[in-house]
N, C-alpha and C positions, 0 to 999 in steps of 0.2 A: 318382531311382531309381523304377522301375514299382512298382506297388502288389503286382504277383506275386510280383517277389522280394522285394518285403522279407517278405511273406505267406510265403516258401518259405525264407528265412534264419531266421525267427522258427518255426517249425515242425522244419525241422532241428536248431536249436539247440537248441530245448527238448527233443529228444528225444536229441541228443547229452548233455547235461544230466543226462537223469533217467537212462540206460543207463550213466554213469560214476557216479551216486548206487548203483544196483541194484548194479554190479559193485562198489563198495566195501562195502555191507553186505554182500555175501554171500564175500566175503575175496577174488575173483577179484584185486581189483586195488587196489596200495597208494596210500595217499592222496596219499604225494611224488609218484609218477608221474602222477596223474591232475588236480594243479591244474592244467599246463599246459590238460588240455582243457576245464575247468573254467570257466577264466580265458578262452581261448577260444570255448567258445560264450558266455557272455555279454556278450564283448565285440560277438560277430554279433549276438547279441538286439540289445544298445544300440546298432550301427549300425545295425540295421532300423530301430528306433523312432526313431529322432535322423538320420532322412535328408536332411535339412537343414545336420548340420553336417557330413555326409559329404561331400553336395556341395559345402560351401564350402571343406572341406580340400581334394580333389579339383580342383577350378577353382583354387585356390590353386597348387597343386603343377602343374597345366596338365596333368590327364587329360581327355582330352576327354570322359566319364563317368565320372559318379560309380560305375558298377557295374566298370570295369575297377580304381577305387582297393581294393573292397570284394575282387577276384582277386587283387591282388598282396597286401594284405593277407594272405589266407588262404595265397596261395603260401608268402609269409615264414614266416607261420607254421609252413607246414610242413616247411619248409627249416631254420629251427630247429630243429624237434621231429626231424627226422631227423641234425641233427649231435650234439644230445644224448645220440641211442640210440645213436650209432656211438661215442660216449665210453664209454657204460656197457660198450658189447656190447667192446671194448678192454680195459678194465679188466677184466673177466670171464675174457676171452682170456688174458690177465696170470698174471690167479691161479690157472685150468687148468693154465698152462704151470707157474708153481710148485707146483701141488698134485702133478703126473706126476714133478717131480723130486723131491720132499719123498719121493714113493712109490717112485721108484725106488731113492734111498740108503736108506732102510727095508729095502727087495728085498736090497737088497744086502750090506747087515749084519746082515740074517739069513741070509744064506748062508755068510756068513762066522763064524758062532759056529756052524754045522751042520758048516761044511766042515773 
């Protein structure tokens, strides 16, 4: 791996890093949601820094670069991270759809002691 990117993995990361630190002290964003990115970027610090054993997982597994092992890594990553939110944002959908009906037989039996 070029000494640029790993210079530009190590720089991203940390700065992904410290914008998930700032956005949890200032209550933007809850701590559950944000180990994923957490755990994330430092896993890109420790493959910038340990590019050695990148490339031997890499050669191992027959990428022909160690930088395309370091894309599909992050791909996964975020193919995870996107089947996660489509759980939550479901679950959310869920209890909107219950909350409308909870509120409509409410609606509704108060029309019914008026009427």
């Amino acid at each position: 791996m070029s000494i640029t990117l790993r210079i530009l993995l190590i720089i991203c990361s940390v700065i992904s890093f410290i914008l998930c630190i700032k956005k949890i002290k200032k209550s933007e964003l809850k701590i559950e949601n944000s180990v994923i990115w957490l755990l994330g970027s430092i896993l890109l610090i420790l493959m910038s820094i340990f590019s050695g054993a990148v490339s031997w997982v890499s050669s191992a597994l027959g990428f022909e670069a160690p930088v395309n092992f370091v894309f599909l890594c992050v791909i996964g990553f975020l193919l995870i991270e996107v089947f996660l939110d489509n759980i939550r944002i479901s679950k959310l959908y869920e209890k909107v759809k219950d909350l409308n009906h909870y509120i409509a037989l409410k609606e509704n039996e108060e029309k019914q002691k008026k009427g």
